[in-house]
N, C-alpha and C positions, 0 to 999 in steps of 0.2 A: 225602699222608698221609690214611688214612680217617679219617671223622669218628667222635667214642666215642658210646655210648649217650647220652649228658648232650645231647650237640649234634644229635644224630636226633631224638632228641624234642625238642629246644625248634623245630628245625628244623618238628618237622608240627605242634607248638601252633602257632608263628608263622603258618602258611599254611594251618591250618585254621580260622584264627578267623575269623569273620562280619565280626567290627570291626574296622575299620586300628590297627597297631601299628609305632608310631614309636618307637625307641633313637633318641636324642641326649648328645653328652657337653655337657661345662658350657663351650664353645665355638662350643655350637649345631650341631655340626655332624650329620646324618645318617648313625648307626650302623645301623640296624634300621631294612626298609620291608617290611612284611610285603605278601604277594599281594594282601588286603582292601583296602591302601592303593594298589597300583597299578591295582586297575580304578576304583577312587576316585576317584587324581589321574591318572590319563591315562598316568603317568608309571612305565619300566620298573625295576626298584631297581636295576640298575648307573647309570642315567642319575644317580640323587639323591644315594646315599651316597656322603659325604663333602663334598655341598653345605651349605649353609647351612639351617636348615630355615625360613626366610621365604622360598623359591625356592614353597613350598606354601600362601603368605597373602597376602591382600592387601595391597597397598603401607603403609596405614593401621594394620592385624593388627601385620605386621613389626615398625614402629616400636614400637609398645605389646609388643610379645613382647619384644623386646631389652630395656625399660627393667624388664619385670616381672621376668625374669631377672637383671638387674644391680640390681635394689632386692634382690632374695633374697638373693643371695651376698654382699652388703657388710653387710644387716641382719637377716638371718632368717627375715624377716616372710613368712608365706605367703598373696599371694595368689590362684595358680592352683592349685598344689600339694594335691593330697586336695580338692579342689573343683570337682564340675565345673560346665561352664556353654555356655553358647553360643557358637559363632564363627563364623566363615564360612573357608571354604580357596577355595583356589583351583587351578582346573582346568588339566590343562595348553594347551587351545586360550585358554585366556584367562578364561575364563566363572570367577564367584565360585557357591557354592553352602552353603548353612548346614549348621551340623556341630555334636554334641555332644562337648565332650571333656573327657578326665580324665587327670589329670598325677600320674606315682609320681616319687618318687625314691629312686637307690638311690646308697647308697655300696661303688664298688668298686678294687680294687687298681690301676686303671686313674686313677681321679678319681670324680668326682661324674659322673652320669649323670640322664637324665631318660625316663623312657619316655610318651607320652601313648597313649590310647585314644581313638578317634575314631569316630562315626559318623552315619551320610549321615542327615540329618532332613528330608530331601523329601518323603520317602515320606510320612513322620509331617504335616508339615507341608501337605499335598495331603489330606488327610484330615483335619483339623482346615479347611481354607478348604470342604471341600465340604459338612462337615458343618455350617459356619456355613452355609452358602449352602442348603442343605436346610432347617433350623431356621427362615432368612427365607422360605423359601417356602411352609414348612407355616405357620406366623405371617398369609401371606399367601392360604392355603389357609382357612384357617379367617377371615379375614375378607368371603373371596369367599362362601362359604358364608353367612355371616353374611346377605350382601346380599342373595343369592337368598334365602332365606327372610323378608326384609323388604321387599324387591320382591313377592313375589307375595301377600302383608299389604297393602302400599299401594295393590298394583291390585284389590284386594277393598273397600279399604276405598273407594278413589276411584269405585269403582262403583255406589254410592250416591247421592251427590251427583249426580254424570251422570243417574240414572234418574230422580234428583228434577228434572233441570233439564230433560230430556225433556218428562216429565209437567206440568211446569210452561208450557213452552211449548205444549204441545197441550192446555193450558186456557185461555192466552192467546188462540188458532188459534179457539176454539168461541168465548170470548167477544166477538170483533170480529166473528165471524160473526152472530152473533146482535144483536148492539148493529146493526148495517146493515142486517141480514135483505134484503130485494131490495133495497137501494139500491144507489148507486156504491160500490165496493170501491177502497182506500186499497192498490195493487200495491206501491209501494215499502213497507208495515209489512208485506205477506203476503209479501212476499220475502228481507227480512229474516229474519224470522222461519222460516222453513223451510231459509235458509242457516245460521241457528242450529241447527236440528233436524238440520241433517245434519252439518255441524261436531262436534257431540254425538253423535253414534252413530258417528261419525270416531274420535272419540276412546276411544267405548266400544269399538272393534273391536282399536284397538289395545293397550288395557289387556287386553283377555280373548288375545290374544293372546302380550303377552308374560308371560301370565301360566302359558298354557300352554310358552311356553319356557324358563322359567325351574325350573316344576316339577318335583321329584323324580317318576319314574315308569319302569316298565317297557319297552323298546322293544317296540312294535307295530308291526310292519312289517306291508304290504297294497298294494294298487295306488293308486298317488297321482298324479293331474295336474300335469306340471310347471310349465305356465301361471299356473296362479293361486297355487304353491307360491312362483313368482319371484317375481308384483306383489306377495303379502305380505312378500316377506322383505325388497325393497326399499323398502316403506314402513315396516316394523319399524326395518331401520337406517337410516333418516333420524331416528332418534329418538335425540336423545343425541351425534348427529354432525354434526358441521360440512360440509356439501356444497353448500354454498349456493356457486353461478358453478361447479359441475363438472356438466361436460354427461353427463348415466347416458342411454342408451340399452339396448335390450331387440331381439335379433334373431331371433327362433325363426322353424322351419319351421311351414309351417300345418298341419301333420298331426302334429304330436308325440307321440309314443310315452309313455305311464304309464312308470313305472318302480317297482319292488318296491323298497319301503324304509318306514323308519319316518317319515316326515314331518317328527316335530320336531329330530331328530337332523339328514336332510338340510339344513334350517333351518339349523341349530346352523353348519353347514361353511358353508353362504351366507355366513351374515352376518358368519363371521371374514374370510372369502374378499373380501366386499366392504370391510369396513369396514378391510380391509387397503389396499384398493386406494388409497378413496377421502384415508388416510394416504400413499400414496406417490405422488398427484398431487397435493396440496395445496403451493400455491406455484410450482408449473411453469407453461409458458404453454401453453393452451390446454387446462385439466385435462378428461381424458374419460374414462370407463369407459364400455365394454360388453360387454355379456353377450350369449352367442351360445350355440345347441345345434344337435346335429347328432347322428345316432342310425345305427347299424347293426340288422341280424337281430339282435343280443344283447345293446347296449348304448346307452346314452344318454350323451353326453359335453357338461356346460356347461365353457364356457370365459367363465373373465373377463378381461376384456384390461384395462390402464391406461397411460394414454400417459405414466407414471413414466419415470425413470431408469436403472430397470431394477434387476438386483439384482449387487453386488459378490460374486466368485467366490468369495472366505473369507466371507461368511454364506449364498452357497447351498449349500458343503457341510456345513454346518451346520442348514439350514435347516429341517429336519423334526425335527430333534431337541427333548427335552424339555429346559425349562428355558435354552434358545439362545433370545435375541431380538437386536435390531438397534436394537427402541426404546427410548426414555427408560425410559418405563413399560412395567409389562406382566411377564408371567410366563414369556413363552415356550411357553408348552404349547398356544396355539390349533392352529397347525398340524401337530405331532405326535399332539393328539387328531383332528383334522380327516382327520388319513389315518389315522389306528386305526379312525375310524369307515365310512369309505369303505372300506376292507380286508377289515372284518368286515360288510361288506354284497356281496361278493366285486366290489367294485368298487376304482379305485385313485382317489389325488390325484396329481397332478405339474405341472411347474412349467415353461414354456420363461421364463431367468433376463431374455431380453435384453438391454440394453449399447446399446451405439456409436448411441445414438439411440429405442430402442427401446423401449416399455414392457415389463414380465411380461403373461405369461398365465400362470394357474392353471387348469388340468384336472379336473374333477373328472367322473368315469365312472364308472356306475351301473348294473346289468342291468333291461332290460327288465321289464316286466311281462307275466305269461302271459294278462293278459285286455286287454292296449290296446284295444278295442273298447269298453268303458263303463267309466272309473276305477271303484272299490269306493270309493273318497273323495278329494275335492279340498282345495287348504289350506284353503277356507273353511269346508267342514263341517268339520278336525281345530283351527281354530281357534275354530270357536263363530261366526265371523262369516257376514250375512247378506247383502252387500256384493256387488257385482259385480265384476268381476276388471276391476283398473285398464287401458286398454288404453296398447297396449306404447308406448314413448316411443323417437319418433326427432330429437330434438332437444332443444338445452338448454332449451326453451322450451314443453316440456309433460309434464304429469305430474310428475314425480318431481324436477322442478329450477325448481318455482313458489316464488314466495316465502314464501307461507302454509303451508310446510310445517313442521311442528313435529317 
């Protein structure tokens, strides 16, 4: 028998609507499963009608659906009816998922019926956690911000002090000299005293320096020594980091190629690069980083190695991405800034992840500079410092893994 006009069209409202639409009579049973609700529940509408419709709720749902039903029909009282509200349905592989719904009732020559409106609040609900999680992170954005501009205030203002303590000692320096004039000289106060004076200019190199990386400024790229670019950055991150009994090693060729780049930004990728590292050997036995280069006709590539644990398969495909971390603390964005910055310098970062015994290596490749023959500046002229370039450390027992390192 064809169908009349009346049941064509409720036929294509039912199946054109966005929102699941469920007929049940006052038996509960499943009249009406419109299209919207079969890619919902999983479920084909000959499979459901005539079921029960808790075959679509959780075990918990069900029981509450029957009693709110059976309190209606004996007292009146509505409370899902013209109301809607939250629930959760359930999938047909198993899986629960949260739902908005809303409940008509109609009375027809059949009995009482109930129709509900349904819809999937994932979508909705994925969008409210990310935009809480964007909100904590600009919150968290704006306190970052906050520091740098009060970090590079403290190393201004601590530079002060330092110059006065300088000064003060190289007035102490002239007046024992002069108090002895040719007599015997007191070596242990003149040694002292000049292991103080360079203590202090220690400390002045690395205030002007993390002063310059911390500062808002223009990238200036130019040709930069990678030698004295490593011994700063590794005495930078020993400041603030616990590395004390982790053996840091330094293994470059003796002929090291410059590299075109902006200096503080390559800086910027060091120091997440290592201060990652020296995070993923902490508490292993026998904790070691090092850092190694090797260069081509076009390119410069540092690798840092860490005899870690290596890294787990679900956070390294993750691993570049913004706002993805692995740690406690932390924002996620070092390493997805750290390769926007090596990208936009037409170099890459990359990562071999290791495993089965093996620490990470991080990659980090840079192009060449077109003058390697004399740098245009080394880190110590773009950091202000006067210093000599630490030499390189092959054991946990010099350099960079002394006790007196701050």
């Amino acid at each position: 028998m064809p169908k009349t006009v009346s049941e064509v069209r409720l036929d294509s409202l039912l199946n054109t609507a966005v929102d699941g639409i469920i007929l049940i009579d006052d038996a509960m049973r499943i009249l009406v499963f419109n299209s919207a609700c079969e890619q919902l529940f999983g479920y084909a509408a000959e499979e459901v009608i005539g079921e029960n419709v808790s075959v679509l709720m959780p075990h918990e749902y069900a029981h509450e659906h029957d009693d709110y039903v059976n309190h209606y029909m004996e007292t009146g009282e509505r409370r899902i009816i013209g109301i809607g509200r939250e629930v959760r349905g359930k999938h047909r592989d198993g899986s629960d998922f949260p739902l908005e719904l809303s409940v008509g009732e109609a009375l027809t020559p059949a009995g009482r019926q109930f129709v509900g409106i349904v819809r999937d609040l994932r979508p909705r609900k994925a969008v409210e956690r990310r935009l809480n999680q964007l909100q904590a992170e600009l919150v968290h954005l704006a306190r970052v911000s906050a520091m740098d501009e009060m970090g590079s205030a403290v190393a201004h203002e601590l530079n002060q002090p330092l110059t006065a303590v300088m000064l003060y000692l190289q007035a102490v320096t002239r007046r024992i000299s002069a108090l002895n004039g040719d007599g015997p000289k007191d070596h242990m106060i003149t040694e002292t005293i000049e292991k103080a004076k360079r203590e202090a200019e220690r400390a002045g190199n690395i205030i002007q320096r993390m002063r310059h990386f911390v500062e808002k400024r223009e990238p200036d790229r130019r040709s930069v020594a990678l030698a004295p670019l490593i011994d700063d950055t590794l005495e930078l991150t020993s400041v603030g980091t616990n590395s004390e009994g982790i053996a840091t090693s330094v293994d470059l060729p003796e002929k090291l190629p410059s590299i075109e780049a902006d200096p503080v930004q390559v800086q910027q990728i060091l120091v997440n690069l290592l201060r990652n590292a020296f995070e993923a050997v902490r508490g292993s036995t026998n904790p070691k980083v090092v850092i190694r280069a090797a260069h081509s006709s076009e390119a410069v590539t540092i690798s840092i190695e860490d005899s870690g644990p290596g890294i787990p398969q679900e956070v390294h495909e993750r691993l570049f991405k913004a706002f993805s971390t692995s740690k406690r603390t932390g924002m996620g964005l070092g390493l997805s800034i750290s390769r926007s910055i090596a990208q936009n310098h037409g170099g890459d970062l990359t990562v071999d992840p290791g495993g089965n015994g093996k620490g990470a290596t991080f990659k980090l490749t840079l192009p060449r500079s077109a003058e390697n023959s004399v740098p245009l500046m080394s880190a110590g002229e773009f950091a202000g410092s006067t210093k000599q370039p630490v030499p390189h450390s092959s054991s946990p027992t010099q350099d960079f893994d002394k006790g007196d390192r701050q």
